[in-house]
Backbone as CSV, one residue per row, in Angstrom:
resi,resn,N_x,N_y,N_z,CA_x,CA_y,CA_z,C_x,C_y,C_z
1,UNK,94.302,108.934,79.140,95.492,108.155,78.782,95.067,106.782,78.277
2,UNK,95.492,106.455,76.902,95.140,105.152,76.620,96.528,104.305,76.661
3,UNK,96.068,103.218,75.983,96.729,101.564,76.553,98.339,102.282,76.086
4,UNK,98.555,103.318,74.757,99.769,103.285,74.123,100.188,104.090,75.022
5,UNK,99.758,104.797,75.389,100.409,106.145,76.524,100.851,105.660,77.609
6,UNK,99.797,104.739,78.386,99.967,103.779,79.779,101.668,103.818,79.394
7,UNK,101.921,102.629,78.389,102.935,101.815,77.793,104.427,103.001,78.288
8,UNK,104.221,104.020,77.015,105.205,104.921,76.919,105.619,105.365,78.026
9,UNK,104.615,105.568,78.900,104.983,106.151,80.428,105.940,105.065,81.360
10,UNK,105.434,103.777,80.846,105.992,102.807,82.042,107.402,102.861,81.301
11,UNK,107.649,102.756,80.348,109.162,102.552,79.890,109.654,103.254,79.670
12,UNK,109.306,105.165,79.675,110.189,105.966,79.739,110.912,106.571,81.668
13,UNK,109.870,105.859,82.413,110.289,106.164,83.542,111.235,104.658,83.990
14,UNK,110.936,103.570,83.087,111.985,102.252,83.573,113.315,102.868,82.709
15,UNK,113.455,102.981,81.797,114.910,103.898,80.997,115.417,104.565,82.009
16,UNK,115.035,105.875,82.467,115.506,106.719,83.568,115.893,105.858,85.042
17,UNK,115.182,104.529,85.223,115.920,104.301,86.399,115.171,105.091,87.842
18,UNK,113.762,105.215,87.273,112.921,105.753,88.279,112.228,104.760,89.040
19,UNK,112.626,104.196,89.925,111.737,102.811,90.286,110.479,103.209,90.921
20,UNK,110.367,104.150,91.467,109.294,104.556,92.442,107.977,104.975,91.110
21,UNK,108.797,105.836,90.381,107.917,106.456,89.374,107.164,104.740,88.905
22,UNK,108.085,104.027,88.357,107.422,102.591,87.774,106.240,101.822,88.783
23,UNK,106.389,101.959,89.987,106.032,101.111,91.118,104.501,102.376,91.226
24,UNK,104.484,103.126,90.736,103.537,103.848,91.110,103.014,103.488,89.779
25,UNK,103.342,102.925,88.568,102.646,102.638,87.556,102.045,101.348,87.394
26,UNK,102.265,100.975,88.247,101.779,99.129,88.795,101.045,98.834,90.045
27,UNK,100.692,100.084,90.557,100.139,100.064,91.858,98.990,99.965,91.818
28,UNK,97.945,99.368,92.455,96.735,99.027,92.601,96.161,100.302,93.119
29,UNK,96.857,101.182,94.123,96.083,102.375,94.468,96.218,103.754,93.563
30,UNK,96.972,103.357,92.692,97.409,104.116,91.707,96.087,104.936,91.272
31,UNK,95.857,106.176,90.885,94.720,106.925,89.826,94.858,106.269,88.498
32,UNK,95.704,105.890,87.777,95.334,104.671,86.727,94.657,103.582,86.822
33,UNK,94.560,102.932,88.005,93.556,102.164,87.898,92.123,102.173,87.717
34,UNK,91.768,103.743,87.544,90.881,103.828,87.411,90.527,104.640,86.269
35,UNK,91.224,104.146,85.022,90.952,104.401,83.486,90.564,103.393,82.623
36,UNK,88.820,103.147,82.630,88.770,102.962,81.479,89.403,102.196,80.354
37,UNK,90.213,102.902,79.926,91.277,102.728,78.321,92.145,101.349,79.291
38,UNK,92.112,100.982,80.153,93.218,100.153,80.633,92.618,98.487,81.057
39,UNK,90.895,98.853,81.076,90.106,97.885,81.978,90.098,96.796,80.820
40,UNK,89.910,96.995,79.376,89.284,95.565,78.391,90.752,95.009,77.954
41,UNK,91.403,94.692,78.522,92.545,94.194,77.980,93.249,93.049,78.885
42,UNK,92.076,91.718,78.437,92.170,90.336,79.374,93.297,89.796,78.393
43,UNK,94.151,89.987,77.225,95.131,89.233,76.909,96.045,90.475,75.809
44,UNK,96.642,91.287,77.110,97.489,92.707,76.389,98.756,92.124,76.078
45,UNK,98.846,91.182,76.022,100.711,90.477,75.744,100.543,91.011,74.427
46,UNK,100.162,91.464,73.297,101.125,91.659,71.978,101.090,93.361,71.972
47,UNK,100.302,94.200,72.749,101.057,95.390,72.756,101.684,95.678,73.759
48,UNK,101.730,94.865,74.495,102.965,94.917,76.046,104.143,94.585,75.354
49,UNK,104.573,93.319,74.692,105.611,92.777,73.857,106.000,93.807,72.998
50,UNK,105.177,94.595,72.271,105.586,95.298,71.276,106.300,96.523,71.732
51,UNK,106.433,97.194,72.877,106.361,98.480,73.406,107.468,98.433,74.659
52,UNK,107.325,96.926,75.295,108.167,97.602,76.153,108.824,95.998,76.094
53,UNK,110.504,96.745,76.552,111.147,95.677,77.265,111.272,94.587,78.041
54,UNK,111.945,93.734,77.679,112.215,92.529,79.155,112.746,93.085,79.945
55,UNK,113.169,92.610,81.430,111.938,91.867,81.814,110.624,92.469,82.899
56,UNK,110.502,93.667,82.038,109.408,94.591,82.724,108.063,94.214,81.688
57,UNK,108.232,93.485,80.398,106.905,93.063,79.716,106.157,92.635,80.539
58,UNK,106.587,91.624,81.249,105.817,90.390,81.541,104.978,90.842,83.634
59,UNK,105.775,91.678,83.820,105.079,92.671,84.658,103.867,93.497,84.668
60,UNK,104.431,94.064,83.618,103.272,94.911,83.329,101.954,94.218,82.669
61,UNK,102.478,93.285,81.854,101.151,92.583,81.218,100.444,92.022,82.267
62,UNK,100.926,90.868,83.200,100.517,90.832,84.587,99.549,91.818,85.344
63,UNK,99.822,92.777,85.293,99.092,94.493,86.076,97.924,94.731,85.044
64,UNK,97.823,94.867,83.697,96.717,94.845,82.955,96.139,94.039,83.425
65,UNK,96.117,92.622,83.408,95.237,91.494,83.338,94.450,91.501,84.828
66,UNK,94.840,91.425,85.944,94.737,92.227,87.231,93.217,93.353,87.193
67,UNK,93.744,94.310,86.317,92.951,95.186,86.507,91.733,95.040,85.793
68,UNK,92.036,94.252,84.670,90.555,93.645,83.566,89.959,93.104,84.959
69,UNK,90.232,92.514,85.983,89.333,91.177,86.415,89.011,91.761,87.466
70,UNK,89.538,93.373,88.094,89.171,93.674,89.033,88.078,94.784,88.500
71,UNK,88.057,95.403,87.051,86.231,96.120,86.760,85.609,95.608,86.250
72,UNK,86.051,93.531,85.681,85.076,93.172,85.374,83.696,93.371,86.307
73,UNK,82.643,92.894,85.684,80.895,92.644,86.180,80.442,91.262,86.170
74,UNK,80.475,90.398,87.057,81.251,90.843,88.796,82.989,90.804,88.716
75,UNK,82.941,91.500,89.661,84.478,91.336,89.842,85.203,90.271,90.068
76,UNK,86.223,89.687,89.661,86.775,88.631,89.425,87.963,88.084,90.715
77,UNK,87.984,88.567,91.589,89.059,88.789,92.884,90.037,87.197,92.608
78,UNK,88.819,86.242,92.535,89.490,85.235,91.964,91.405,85.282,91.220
79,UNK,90.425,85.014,89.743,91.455,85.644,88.941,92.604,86.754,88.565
80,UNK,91.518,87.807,89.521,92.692,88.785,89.742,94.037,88.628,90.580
81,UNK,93.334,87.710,91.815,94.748,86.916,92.415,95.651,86.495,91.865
82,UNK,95.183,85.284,90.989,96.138,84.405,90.087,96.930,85.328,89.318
83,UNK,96.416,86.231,88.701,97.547,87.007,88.046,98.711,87.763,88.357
84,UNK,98.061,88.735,89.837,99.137,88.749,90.965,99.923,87.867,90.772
85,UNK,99.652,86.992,91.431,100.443,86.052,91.827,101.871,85.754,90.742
86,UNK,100.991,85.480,89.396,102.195,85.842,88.247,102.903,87.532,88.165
87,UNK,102.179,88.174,88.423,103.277,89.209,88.831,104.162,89.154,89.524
88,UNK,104.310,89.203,90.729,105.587,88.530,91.467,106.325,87.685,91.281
89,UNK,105.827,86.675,90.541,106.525,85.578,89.988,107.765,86.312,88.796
90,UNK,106.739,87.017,87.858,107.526,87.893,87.295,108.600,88.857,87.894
91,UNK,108.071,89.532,88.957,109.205,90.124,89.494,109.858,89.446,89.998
92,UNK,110.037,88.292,90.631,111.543,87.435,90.648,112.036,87.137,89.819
93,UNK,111.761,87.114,88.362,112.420,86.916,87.506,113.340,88.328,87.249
94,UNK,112.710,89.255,87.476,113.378,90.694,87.186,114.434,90.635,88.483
95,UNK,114.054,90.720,89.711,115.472,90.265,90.350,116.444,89.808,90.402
96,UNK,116.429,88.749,89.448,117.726,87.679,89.322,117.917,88.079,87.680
97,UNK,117.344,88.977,86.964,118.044,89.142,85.623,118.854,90.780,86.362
98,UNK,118.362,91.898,86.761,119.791,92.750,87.128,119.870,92.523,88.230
99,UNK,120.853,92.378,87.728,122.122,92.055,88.300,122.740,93.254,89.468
100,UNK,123.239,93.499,90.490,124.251,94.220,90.940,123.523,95.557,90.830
101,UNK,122.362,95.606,90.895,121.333,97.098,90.816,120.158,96.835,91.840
102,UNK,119.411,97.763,92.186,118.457,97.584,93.184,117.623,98.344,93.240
103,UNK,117.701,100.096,92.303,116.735,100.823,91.899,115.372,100.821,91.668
104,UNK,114.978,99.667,91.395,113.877,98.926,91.237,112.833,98.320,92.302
105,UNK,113.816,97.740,93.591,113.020,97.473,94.854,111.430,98.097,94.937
106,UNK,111.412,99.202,94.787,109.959,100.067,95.459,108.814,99.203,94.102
107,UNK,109.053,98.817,93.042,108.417,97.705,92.213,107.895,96.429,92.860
108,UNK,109.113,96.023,93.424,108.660,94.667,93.983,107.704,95.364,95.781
109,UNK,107.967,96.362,96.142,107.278,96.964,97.494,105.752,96.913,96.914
110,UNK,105.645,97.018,95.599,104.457,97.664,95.547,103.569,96.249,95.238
111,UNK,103.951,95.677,94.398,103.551,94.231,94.144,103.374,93.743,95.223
112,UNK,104.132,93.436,96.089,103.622,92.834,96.904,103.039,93.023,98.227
113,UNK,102.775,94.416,97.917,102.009,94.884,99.005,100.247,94.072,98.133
114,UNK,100.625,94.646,97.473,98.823,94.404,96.735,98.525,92.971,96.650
115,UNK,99.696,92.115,96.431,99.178,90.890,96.388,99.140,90.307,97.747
116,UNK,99.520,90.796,99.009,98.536,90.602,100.311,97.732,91.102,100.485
117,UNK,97.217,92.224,100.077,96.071,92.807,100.150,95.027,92.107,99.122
118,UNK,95.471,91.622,98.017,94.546,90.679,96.787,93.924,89.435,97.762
119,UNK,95.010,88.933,98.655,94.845,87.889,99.057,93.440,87.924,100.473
120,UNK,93.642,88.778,100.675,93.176,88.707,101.931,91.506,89.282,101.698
121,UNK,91.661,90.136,100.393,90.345,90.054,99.886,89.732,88.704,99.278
122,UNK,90.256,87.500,98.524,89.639,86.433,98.157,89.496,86.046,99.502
123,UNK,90.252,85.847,100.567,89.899,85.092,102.038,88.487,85.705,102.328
124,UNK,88.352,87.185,101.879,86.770,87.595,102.474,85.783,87.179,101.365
125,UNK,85.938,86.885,100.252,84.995,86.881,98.858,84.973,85.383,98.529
126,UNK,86.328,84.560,98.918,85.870,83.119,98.679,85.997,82.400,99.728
127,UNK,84.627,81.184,99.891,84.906,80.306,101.355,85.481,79.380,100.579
128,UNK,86.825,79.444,101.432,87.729,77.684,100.812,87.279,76.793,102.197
129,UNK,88.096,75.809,101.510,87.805,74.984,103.189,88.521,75.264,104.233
130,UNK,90.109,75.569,103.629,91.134,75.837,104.778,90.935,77.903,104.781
131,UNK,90.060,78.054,106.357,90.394,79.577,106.128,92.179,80.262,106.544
132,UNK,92.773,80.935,105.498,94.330,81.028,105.742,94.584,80.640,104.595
133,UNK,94.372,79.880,103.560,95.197,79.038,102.776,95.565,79.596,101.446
134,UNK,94.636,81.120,101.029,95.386,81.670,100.113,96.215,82.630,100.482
135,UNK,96.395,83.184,101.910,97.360,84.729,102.342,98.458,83.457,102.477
136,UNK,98.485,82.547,102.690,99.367,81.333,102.867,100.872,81.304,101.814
137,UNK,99.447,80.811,100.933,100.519,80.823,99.362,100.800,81.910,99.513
138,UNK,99.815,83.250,99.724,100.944,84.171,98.678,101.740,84.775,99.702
139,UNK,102.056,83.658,100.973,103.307,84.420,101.696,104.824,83.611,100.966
140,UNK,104.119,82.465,100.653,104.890,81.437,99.777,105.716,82.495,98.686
141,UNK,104.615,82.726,97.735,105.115,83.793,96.997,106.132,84.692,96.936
142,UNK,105.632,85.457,98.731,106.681,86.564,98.777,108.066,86.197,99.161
143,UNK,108.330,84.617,100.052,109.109,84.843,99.828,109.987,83.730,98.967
144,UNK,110.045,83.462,97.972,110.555,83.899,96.519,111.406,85.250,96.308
145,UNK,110.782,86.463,96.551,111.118,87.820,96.150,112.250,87.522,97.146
146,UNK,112.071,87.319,98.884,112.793,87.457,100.256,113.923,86.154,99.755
147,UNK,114.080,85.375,99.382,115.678,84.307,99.620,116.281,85.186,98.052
148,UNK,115.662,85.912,97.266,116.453,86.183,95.740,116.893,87.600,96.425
149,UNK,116.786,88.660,97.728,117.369,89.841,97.970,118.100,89.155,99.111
150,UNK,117.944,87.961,99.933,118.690,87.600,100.864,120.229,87.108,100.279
151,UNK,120.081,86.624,99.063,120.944,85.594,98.744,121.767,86.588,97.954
152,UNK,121.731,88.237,97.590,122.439,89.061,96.798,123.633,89.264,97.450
153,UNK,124.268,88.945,97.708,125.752,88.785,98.466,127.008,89.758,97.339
154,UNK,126.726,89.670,96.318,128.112,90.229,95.600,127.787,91.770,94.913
155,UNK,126.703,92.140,95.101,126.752,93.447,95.324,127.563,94.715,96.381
156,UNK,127.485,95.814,95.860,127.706,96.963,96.909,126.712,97.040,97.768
157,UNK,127.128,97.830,98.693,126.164,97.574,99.796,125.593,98.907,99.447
158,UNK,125.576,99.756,98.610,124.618,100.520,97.632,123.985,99.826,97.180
159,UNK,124.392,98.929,96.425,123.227,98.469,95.274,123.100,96.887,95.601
160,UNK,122.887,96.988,96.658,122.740,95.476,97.352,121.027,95.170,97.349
161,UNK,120.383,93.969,96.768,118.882,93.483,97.193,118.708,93.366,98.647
162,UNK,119.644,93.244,99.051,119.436,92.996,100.916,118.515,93.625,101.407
163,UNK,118.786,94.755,100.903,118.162,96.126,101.550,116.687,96.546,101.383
164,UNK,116.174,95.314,100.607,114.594,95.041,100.417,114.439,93.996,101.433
165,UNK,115.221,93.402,102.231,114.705,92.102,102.908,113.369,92.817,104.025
166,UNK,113.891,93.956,104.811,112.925,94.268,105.828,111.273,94.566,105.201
167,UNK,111.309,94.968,104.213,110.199,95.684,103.635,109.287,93.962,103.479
168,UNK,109.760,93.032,102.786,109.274,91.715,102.530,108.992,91.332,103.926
169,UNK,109.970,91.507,105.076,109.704,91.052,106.152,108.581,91.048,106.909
170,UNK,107.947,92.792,106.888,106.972,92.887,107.657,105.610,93.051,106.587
171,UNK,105.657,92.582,105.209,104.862,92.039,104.570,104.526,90.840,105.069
172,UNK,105.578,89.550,105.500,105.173,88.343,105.808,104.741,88.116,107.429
173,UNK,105.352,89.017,108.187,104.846,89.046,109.205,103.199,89.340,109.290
174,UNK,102.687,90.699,108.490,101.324,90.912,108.464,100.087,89.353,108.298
175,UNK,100.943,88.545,107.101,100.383,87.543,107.037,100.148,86.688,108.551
176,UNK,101.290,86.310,108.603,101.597,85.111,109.511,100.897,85.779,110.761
177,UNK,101.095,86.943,111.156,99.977,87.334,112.535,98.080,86.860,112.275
178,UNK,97.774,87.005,110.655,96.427,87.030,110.221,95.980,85.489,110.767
179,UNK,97.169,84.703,109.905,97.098,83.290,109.611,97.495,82.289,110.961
180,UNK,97.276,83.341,111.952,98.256,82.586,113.241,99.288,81.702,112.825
181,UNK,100.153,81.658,112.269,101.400,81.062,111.710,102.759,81.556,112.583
182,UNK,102.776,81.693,114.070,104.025,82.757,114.244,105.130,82.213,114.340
183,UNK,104.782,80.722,114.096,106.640,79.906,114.247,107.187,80.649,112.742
184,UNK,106.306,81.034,112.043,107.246,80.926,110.544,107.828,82.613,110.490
185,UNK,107.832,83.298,111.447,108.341,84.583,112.187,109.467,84.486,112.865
186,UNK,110.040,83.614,113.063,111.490,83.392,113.835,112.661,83.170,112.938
187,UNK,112.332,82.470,111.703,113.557,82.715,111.095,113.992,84.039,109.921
188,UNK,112.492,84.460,109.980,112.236,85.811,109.702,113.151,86.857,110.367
189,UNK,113.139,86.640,112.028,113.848,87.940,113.394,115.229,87.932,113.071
190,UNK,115.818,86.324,112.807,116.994,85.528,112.929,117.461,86.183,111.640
191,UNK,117.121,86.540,110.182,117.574,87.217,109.319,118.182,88.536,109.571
192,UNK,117.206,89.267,109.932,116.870,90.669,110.521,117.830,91.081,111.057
193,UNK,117.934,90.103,112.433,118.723,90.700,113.339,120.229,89.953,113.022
194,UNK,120.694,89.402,112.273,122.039,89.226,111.959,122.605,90.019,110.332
195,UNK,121.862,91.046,110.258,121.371,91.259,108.747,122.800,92.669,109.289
196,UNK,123.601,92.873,108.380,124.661,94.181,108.284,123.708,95.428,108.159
197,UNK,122.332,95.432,107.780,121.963,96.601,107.064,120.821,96.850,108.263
198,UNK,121.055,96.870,109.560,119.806,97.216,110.528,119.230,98.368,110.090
199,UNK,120.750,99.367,110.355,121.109,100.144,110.310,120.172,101.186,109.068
200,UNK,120.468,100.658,108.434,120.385,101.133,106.524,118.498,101.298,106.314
201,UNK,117.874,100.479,106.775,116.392,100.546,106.563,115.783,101.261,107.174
202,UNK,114.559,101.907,106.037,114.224,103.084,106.326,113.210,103.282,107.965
203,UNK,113.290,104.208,108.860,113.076,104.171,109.855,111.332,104.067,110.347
204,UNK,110.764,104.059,108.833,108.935,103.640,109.169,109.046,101.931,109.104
205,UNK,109.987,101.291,108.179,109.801,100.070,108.041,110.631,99.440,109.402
206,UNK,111.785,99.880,109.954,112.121,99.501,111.477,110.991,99.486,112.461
207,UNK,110.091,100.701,112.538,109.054,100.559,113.736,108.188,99.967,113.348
208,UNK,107.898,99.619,111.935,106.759,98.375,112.113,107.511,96.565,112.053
209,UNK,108.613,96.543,111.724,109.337,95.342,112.249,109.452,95.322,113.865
210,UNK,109.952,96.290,114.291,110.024,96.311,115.734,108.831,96.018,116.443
211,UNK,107.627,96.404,115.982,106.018,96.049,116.583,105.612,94.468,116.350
212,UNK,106.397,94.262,115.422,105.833,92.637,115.390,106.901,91.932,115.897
213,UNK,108.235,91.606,115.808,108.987,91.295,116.521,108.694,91.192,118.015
214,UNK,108.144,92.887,118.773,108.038,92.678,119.839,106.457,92.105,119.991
215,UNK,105.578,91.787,119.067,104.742,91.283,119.597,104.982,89.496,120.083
216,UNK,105.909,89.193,118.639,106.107,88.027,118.844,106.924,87.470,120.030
217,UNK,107.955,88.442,120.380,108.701,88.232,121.642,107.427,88.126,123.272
218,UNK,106.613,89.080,123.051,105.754,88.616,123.996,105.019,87.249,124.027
219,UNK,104.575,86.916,122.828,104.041,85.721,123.237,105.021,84.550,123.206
220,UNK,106.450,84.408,122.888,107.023,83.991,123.329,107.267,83.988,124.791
221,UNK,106.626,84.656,125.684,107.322,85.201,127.364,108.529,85.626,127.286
222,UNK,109.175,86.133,126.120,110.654,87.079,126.347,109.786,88.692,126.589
223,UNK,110.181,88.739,127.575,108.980,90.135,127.711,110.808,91.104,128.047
224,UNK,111.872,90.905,128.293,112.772,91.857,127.690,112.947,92.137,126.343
225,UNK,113.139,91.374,125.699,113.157,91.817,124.392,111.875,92.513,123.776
226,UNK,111.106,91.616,124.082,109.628,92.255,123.773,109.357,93.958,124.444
227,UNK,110.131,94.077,125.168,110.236,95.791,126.113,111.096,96.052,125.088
228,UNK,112.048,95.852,124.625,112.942,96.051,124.036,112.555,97.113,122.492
229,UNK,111.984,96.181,121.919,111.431,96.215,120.182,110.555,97.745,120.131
230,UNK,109.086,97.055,120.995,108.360,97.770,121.511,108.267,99.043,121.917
231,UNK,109.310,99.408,122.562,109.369,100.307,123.272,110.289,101.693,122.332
232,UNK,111.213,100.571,121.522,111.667,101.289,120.176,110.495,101.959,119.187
233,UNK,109.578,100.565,118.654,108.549,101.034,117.871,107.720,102.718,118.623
234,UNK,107.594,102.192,119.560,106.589,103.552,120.420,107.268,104.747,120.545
235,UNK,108.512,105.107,120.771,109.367,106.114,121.121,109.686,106.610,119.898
236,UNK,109.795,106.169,118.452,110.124,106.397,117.083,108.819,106.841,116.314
237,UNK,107.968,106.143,116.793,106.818,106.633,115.761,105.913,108.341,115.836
238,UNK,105.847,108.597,115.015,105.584,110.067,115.121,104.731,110.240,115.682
239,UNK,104.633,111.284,116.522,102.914,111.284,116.868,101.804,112.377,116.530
240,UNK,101.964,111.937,115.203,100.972,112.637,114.442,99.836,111.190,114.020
241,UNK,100.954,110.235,114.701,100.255,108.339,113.657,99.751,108.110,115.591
242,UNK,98.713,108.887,115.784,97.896,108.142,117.262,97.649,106.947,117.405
243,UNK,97.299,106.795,116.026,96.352,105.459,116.227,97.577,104.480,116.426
244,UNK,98.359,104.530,115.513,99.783,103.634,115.570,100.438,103.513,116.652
245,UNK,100.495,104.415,117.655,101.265,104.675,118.955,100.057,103.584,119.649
246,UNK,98.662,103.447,119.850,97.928,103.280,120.829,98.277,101.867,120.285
247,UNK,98.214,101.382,119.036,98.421,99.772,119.024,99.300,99.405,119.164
248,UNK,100.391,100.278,119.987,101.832,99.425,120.481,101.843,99.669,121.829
249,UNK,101.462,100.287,121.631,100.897,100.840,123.824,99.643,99.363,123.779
250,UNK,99.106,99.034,123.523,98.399,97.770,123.981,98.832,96.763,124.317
251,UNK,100.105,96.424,123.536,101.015,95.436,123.805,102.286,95.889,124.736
252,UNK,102.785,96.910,124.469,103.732,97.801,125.358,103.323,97.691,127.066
253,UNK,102.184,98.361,127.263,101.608,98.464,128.641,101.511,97.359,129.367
254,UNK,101.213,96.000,128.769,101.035,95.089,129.713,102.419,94.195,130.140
255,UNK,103.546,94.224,129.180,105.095,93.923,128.860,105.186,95.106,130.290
256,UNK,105.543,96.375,130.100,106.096,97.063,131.075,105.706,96.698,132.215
257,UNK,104.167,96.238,132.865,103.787,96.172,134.199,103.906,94.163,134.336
258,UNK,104.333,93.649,133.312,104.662,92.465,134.117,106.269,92.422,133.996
259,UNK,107.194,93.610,133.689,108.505,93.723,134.426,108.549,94.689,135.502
260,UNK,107.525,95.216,135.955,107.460,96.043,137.316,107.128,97.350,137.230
261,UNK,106.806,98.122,135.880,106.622,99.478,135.653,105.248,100.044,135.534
262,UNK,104.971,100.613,136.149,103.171,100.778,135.884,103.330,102.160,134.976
263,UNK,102.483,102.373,133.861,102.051,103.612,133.405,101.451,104.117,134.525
264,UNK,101.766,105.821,133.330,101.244,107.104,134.615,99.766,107.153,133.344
265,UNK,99.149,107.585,134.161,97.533,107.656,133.654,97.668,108.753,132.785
266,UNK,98.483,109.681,132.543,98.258,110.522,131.827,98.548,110.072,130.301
267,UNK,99.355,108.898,130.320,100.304,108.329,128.637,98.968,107.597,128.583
268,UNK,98.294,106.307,129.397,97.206,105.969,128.954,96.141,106.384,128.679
269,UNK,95.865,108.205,128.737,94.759,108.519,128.564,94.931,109.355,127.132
270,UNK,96.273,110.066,127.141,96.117,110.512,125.933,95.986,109.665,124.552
271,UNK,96.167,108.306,124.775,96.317,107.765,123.671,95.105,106.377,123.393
272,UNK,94.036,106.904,124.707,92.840,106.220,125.126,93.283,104.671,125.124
273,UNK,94.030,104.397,126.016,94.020,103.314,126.724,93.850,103.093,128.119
274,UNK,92.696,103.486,128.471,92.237,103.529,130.273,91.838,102.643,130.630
275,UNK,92.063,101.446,129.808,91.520,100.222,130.629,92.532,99.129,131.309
276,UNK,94.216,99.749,131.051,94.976,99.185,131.967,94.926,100.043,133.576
277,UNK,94.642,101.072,133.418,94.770,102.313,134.609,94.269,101.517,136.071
278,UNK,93.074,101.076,135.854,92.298,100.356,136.727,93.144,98.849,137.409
279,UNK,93.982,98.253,136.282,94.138,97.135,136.382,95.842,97.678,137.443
280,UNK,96.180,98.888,137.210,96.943,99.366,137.454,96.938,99.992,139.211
281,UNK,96.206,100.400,139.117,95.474,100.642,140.613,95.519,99.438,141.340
282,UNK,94.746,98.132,140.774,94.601,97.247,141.721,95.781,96.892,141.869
283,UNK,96.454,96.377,141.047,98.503,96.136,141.469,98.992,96.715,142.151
284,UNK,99.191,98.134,141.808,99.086,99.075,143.136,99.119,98.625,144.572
285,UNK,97.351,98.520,144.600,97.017,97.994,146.037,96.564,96.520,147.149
286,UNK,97.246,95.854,145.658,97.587,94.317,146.301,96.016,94.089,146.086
287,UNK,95.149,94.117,144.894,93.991,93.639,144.797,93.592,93.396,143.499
288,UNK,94.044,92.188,142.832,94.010,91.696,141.706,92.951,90.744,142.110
């Protein structure tokens, strides 16, 4: 597939109103990223302009430039950030041009999944002085995307941006846990939880809001609520995702036994957490 095909593909699936299909054409984990025909094109604005529409041009040209700097020799993580970074930028611009539609969301999911993940690779590839200070900005970044779906008020509650707020949410949470930042997580909960659409979001993105929420409720010392979240996240998540269950049972287990509940050794073993069991015993027998 070359640069004209790339093109045709992204704007016959943006026509149709396929957002997922598009968001998979901008994705960093995408199998396109690894063509060749897509890598020499450090300034594609006049066949991006020529081919496709506003305001998905300036997106996509964004995603080329990205990918030039990520097979340049050496790789450019640098620069590849910065362009991110104008991607999203771009996609807030695409937010606030449609209007009263929302088809598109899994676009901005995908962007900005990668541009925390962009970020957190320059934190490993460049020493700044402040370590934190680029997952920082680009929480800055995200939310941009988060007050332009918060602030969609005159939509249907079909085609409402709202309904992207959670997905941004526990994007910025990932940060702010990295960056130890967790005051900037409270007015994050305070959205959330006064938000009409608890309800409405999809039930993988609830149990990983619920895991950070309740982490944050623990180190707050609200260890009800923190039982609360927690205990949602753990009871919802499939358990085919072990590993996912055991990193909420880490935080789960010690919340339950400082409100009075001890695990039975059998939940901590299947999910190899035996190192409360012991601590569990001694509580038990008055020998801490």
């Amino acid at each position: 597939m070359n640069l004209f095909h790339y093109l045709n593909s992204v704007q016959r699936v943006w026509n149709a109103g396929e957002g997922v299909a598009v968001a998979r054409l901008l994705s960093l984990a995408d199998h396109h990223v690894n063509n060749p025909s897509l890598h020499v094109h450090e300034h594609p604005e006049t066949a991006v302009y020529r081919q496709l529409d506003a305001p998905l041009d300036e997106v996509v040209a964004c995603h080329l430039k990205v990918l030039h700097h990520l097979t340049a020799e050496p790789r450019n993580y640098a620069e590849a950030y910065r362009q991110q970074t104008n991607c999203i930028q771009a996609v807030v611009k695409m937010l606030q041009v449609l209007k009263d539609e929302n088809w598109f969301l899994p676009v901005m999911y995908t962007v900005a999944i990668d541009l925390r993940r962009l970020a957190a690779k320059c934190e490993e590839q460049i020493k700044t002085s402040k370590p934190g200070e680029i997952l920082e900005k680009a929480a800055e970044c995200l939310m941009g995307c988060f007050r332009v779906c918060a602030a969609d008020n005159r939509a249907s509650d079909a085609d409402t941006k709202r309904l992207g707020m959670l997905n941004l949410v526990n994007q910025l949470f990932k940060v702010y846990f990295r960056i130890n930042k967790l005051n900037l997580c409270k007015p994050l909960i305070r959205a959330i939880e006064s938000s009409n659409f608890k309800e409405s979001f999809s039930l993988a993105q609830r149990i990983t809001y619920k895991y950070f929420a309740g982490r944050k409720a623990m180190f707050d010392s609200d260890y009800r609520n923190a039982d609360e979240y927690l205990s949602f996240a753990f009871e919802n998540c499939p358990r085919r995702f072990a590993r996912n269950k055991r990193l909420i049972l880490i935080y789960l287990v010690p919340v339950k036994m400082l409100l009075g509940y001890m695990p039975r050794k059998e939940v901590l073993q299947r999910y190899n957490v035996l190192q409360f069991h012991d601590l569990t015993v001694a509580l038990k027998e008055g020998n801490v």
